[in-house]
N, C-alpha and C positions, 0 to 999 in steps of 0.2 A: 743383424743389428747386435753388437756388442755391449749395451746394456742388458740387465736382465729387464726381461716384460713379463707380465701374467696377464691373459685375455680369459675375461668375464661373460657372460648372459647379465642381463641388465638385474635379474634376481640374483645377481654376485655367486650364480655358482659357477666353477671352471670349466673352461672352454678348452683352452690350449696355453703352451709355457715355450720360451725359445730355451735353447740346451743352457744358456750363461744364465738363467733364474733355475735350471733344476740343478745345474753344480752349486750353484750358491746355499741353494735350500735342502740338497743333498736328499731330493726325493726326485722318484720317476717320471713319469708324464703319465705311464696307465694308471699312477697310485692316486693323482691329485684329480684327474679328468671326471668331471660327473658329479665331482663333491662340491660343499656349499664351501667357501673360503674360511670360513669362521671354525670350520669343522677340522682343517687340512690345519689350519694354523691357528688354535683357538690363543687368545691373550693368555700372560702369565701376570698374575695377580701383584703386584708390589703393593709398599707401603705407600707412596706416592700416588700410583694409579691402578681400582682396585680392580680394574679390567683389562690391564695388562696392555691397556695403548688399543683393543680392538673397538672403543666408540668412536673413537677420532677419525680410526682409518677408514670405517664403517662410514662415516659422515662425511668423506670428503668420498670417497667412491659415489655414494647418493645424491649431493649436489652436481658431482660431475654428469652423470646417468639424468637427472630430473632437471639440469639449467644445458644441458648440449653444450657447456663449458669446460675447457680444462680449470681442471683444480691442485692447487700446490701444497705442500702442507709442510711445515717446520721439519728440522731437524726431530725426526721419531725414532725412540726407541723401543723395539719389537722384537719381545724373543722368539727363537722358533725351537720347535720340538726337537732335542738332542735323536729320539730314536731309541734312549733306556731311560725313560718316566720321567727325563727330568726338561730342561731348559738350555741352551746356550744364550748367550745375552747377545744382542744387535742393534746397530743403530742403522738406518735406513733414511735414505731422501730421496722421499714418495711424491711421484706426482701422477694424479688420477686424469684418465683421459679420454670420453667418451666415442666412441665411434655411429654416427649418424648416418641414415637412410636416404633415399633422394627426397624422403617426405619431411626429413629433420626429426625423425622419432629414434631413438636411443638403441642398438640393436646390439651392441655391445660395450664390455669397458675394458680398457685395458688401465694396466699398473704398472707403470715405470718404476723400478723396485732397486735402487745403488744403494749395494751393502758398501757403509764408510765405518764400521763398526771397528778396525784398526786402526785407521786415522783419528779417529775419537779417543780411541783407548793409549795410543802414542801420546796423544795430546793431553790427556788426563797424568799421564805418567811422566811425563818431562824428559823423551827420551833427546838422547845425544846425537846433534848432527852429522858429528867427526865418524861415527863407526855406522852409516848407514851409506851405503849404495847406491848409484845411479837411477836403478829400478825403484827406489822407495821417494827418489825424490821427484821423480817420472810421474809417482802414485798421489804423491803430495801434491803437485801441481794440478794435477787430473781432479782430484777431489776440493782444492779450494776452488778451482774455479770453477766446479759445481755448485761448491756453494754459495760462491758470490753470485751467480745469475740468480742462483735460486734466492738468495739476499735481496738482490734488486727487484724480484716479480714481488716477495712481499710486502717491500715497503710500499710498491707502485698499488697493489693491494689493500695494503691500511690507507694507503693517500685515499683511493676508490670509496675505499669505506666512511672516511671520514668525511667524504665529501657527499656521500649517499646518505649518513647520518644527518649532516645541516637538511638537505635537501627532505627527510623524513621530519625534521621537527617544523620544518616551513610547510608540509602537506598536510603536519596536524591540523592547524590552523584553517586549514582547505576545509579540512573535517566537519569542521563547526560552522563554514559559511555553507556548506552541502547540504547539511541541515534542514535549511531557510527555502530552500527551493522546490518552485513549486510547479513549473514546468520547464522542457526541456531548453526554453531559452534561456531561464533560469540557471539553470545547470551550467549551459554553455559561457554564457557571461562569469561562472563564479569561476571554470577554469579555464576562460581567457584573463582574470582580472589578478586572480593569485595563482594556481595551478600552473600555467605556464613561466612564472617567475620562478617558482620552485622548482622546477625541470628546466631552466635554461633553455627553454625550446623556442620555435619562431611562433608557430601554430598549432592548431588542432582543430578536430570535427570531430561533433556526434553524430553518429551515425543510427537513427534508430528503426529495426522489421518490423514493414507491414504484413496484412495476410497475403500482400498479392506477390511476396517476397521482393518488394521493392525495398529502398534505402533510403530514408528523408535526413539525410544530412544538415545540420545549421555547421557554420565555420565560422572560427573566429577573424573578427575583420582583420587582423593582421595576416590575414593571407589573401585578403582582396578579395574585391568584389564579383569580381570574374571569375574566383575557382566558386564563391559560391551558387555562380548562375551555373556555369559547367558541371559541377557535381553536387546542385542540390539534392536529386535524385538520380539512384544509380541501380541498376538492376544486381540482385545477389550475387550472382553470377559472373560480375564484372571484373575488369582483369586490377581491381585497385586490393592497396593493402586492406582499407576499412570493408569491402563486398570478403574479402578470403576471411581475415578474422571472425566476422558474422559468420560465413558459411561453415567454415570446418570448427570453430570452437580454439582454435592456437593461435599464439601469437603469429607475426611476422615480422622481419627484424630486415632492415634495407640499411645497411649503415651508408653506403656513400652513393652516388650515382651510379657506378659499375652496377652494382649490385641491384639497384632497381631497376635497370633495363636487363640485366639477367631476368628477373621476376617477369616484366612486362614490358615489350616497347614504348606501349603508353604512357608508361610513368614516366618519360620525357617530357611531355606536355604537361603532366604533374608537376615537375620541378619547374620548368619553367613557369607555368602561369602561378606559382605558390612565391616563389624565390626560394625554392630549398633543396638540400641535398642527400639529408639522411631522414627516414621514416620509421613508425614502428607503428603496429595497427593489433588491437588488442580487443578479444571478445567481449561485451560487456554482459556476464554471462546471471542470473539469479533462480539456484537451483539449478534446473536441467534446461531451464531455458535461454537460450540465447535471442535477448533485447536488442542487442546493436553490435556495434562497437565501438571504440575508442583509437582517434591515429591524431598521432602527435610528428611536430616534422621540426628540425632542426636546419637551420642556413646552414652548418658547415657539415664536412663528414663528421660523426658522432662515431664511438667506438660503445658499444653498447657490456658493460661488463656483467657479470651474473646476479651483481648487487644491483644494479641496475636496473635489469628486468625485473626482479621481484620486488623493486619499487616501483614502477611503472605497474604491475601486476597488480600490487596493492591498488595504489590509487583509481587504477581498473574497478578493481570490486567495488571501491567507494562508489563511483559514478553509477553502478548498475544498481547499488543500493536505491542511490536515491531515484533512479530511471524507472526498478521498479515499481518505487511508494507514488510515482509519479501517475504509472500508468495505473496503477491500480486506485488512486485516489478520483483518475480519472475516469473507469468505470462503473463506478460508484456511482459517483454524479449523474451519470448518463444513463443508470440503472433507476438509481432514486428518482431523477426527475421524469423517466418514462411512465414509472408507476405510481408518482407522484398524478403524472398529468392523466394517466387513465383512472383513478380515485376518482381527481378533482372532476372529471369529467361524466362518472358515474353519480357523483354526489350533487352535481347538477343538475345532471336530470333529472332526480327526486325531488330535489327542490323544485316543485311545479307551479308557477303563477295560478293564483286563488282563482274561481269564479269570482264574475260578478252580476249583483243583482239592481235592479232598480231602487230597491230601499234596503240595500246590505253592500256595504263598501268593506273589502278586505282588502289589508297592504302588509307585507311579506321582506323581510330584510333577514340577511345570514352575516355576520365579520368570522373570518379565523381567525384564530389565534396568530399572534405576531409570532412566538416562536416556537412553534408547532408548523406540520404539515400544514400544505391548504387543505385538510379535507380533514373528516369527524366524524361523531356522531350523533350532533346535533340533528335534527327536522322537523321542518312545521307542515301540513297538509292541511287543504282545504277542499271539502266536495261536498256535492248534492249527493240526496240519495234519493229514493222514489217516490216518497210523500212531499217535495219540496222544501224540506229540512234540511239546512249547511249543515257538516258535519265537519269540525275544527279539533287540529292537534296539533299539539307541542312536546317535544320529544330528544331523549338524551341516552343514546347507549354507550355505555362504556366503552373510554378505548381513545385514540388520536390521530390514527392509522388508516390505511384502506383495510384493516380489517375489521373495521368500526363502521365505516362506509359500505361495506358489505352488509356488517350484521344490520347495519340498520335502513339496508335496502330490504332485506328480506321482511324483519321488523312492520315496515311500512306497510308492505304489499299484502301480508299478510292480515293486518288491521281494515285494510280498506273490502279486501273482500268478506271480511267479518262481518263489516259493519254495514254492506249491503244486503246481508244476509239479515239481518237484524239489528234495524238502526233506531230502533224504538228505546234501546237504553244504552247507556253510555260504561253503566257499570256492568253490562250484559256482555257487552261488545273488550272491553279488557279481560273480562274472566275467560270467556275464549280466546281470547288472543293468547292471553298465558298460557291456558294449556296446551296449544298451537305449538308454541313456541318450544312446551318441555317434548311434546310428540314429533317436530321436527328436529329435533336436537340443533337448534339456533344456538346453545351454549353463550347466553351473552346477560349480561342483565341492562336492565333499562328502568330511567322514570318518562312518565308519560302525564298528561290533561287529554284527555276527551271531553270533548265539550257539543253540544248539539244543541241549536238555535232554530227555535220554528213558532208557529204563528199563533197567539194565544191573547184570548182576552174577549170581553163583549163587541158588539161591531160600532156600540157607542164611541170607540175608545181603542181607533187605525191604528196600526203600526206600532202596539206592542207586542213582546217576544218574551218567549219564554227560554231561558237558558239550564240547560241540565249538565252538570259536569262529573265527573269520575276523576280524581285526583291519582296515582300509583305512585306515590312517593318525590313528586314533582314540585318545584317553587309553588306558590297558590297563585292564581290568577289575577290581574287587576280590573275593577269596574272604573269609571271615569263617570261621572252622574251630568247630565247634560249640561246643571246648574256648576261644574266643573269640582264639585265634590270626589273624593278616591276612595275607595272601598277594597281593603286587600279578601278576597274571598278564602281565607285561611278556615281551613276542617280540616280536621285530623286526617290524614292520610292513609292510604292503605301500603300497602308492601310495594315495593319496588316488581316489575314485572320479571320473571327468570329466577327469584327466590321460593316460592311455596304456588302452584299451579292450586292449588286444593286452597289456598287463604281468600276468604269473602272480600268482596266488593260492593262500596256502597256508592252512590249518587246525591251529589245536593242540586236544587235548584233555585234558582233565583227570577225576577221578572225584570226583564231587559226592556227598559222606556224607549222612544226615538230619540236619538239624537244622544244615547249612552252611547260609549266605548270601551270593548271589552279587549283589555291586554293580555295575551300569553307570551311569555320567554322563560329559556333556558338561566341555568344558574350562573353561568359567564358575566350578563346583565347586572346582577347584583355583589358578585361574590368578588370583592381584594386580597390581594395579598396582604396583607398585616391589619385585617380587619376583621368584623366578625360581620355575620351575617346579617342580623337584624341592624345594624350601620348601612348596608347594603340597599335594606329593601325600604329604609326610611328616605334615602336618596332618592328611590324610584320614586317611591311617594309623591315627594316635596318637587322635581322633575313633572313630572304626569301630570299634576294642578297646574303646575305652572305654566304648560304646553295643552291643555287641554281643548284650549280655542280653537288651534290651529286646523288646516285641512288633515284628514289623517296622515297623507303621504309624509306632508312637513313635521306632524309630529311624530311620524317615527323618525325619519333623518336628525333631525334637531334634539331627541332622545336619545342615537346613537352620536352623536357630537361630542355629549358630558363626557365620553368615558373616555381612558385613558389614553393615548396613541398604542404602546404597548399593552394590548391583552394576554393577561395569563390563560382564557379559555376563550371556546368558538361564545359567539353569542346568535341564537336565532330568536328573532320576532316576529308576531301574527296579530294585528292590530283588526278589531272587527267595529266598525261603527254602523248603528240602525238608522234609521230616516222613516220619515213617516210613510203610510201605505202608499205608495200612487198607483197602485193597481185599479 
């Protein structure tokens, strides 16, 4: 070859030089072999350029190496080492030129290196045509017509570019619909609707890995119906652009028909059942993982240029952007509502339907919150214990979570075996539970009503009841007087349970007539947003008279009616009404 060449390692150090690049550069082949290029020929610093021309040349060898593109580069001027400390001046027309593997990975580069540093300097100087020679006009012709091809590739070039520019400011726009999307048909429709306008292309499909290493491709309808029954699902493995992309992580680039049956017979059946001719199929990669990919098809042959690719690249990463917020916004959901639904379903079963007694009617209602989990840590319980005594609560642990659910399963279980252990007092039965609670390390705090209903009074004088309550820092309970009178049973409170294990507990009691009604509820029932409390429980009040007629069932339904569609907290209800002895 009569040009000079220089042959690279893709890390730009020297490989080998043909004899017409070491005459020119007036170095050896043992002197340059081994070294890094920059080293052998480092830039000479001008006022103009302060690296002496080696970023430029640096950056077209690296595009060539990293896009398997040749690259061409202006008219460069590059001095080289005289060989005594100093410089000769040179103009050079360089063009960089990767040499590729059967796998398309970069293994070498070479550097078409035409010293026209005379032609230049003739041409700067205005020499005389009359006193020059056959040989020099031989040299003249030889070098313009190098550089007019080389003229012609860049303007073909800048056209590339400028046409890759429109095409980048039309996928900005992609950008922001890519955004919006929120599953992968989503995706699909936003680049079938603009994304393939921007790229002038016929088609495309997502392609996105399951675990079983299958392929669930959607296509856009402009490639018919039939390629998407054909290749909705495609095994990784399979001989298509979108399965190789996915599997190895690189592009692949099929510009005309030749070329895709070089790749794979199949992609015959490809083109025809598509209408198309050139292909490109691109990983859709986020992090180290590879999601899918991305294959775009064009009706005619397509010539794929290096600006090209690394717009189709680009718009690559978009789509795997949002594929990943996709999948991942998707296991979310499927995580939340799994453990969403094992909460709601632990919190269910705590909630256990009340006994009931022949002259003791209990009714039991829970709402969650409208935007909140379904599950709390609200609960109400109701049980016998061995003297025939109901023993009734109402109860609020902190928290909106299944760790609220939890704490106030433990909460529960732990109160009930207390308080069979000693159900004779109510404030007996809280003081152990709290210290329970700091010896278990339940770590939660709660308010609570304990309340304890049993059988009291002359036999003159059936079916009155005696009620004992323990209050821990809880709303105060409602009485309903048969004559439909309301009574808020408000005392002073003790401490919240899970603050001081050591702080005393006291008990009130009251006498529960036939045909009273005794309400417990959480602070959900009373408590608004832009309201205070005591607005809250005057509502209950004025509510509770006015429903007190009713069966109890309907008056709690027709209680929880009043309140808002939207709850800012769970609300749990324990309605207890007496009747006289029929024992």
């Amino acid at each position: 070859m009569p040009t000079p060449y220089l042959v690279m390692t893709p890390d730009l150090v020297i490989a080998d030089a043909n004899p017409v690049y070491l005459a020119t550069t007036g170095r050896a082949l043992e002197e340059i072999v081994g070294r890094p290029l920059f080293e052998v020929f480092p830039g000479n610093p001008n006022e103009t350029d302060p690296d002496g021309g080696e970023g430029k040349v640096r950056a077209s060898l690296e595009r060539a190496r990293d896009t398997g593109r040749i690259d061409t580069m202006e008219l460069q001027e590059y001095d080289i080492p005289d060989g005594r400390g100093g410089f000769d001046k040179r103009f050079w027309s360089l063009i960089s030129i990767p040499v590729l593997d059967g796998t398309g990975v970069c293994r070498h580069v070479i550097q078409r290196a035409e010293d026209i540093t005379d032609y230049v300097l003739d041409q700067r100087q205005g020499g005389d045509d009359r006193t020059r020679g056959a040989e020099w006009h031989r040299r003249v012709l030889e070098v313009e017509s190098d550089l007019y091809a080389r003229g012609l590739e860049l303007t073909a070039s800048r056209e590339a570019e400028l046409a890759t520019a429109r095409r980048l400011a039309a996928l900005a726009g992609v950008a922001l619909d890519l955004a919006a999307a929120d599953t992968v048909d989503d995706l699909t429709r936003i680049v079938t609707a603009t994304g393939l306008g921007a790229l002038g292309a016929r088609g495309a499909a997502i392609a996105v890995r399951d675990d079983a290493d299958l392929l669930h491709a959607v296509a856009t309808p402009s490639l018919g119906a039939e390629a998407q029954r054909r290749y909705g699902v495609m095994s990784l493995d399979g001989p298509f652009p979108a399965c190789a992309a996915a599997r190895t992580g690189r592009a692949v680039i099929l510009p005309d028909r030749a070329a895709a049956l070089v790749f794979s017979p199949g992609m015959a059946e490809v083109l025809d059942a598509t209408g198309t001719e050139a292909w490109i199929g691109l990983p859709l990669q986020a992090g180290n993982r590879i999601l899918g990919s991305l294959s775009v098809g064009w009706a005619e042959r397509h010539v794929f240029t290096s600006q090209d690719v690394e717009l189709l690249e680009a718009f690559a990463a978009q789509c795997a952007q949002v594929l990943d917020r996709i999948q991942t916004r998707a296991a979310e959901r499927a995580a939340y509502a799994a453990a969403q639904g094992m909460a709601e379903a632990l919190q269910r079963s705590l909630l256990t339907e009340p006994p009931q007694a022949d002259d003791l009617e209990i009714a039991v209602r829970y709402l969650p919150a409208a935007e909140r989990a379904q599950v709390g840590g609200d609960w109400y319980d109701a049980f016998q214990v061995g003297d025939g005594s109901t023993m009734l609560v109402i109860g609020d642990v902190t928290g909106h979570d299944r760790y609220a659910a939890a704490a106030m399963a433990q909460v529960r279980n732990v109160l009930r075996g207390v308080a069979h252990s000693q159900p004779e007092s109510p404030a007996r039965v809280l003081a152990a539970l709290d210290r329970a609670m700091g010896d278990l390390a339940v770590g939660t705090l709660a308010t609570a009503v304990l309340a304890r209903v049993e059988r009291w009074g002359p036999e003159e004088a059936p079916g009155q009841r005696l009620l004992r309550w323990s209050n821990a820092g809880h709303p105060a309970p409602l009485l309903i007087g048969c004559d439909g009178s309301v009574t808020l049973l408000e005392r002073v409170p003790n401490l919240l349970l899970g603050v001081d294990p050591r702080s005393a507990r006291v008990e009130h009691a009251v006498i529960l007539p036939p045909g009273a009604t005794l309400l417990l509820y959480t602070d959900g029932l009373v408590e608004r947003r832009g309201t205070n409390l005591d607005d809250g429980v005057e509502w209950l009040r004025q509510e509770a008279e006015k429903l007190a007629d009713l069966p109890l069932d309907e008056f709690c339904d027709r209680l929880l009616a009043g309140l808002p569609e939207a709850l800012d907290d769970d609300v749990a209800i324990l309605a207890l009404r007496s009747y006289p002895d029929r024992a």
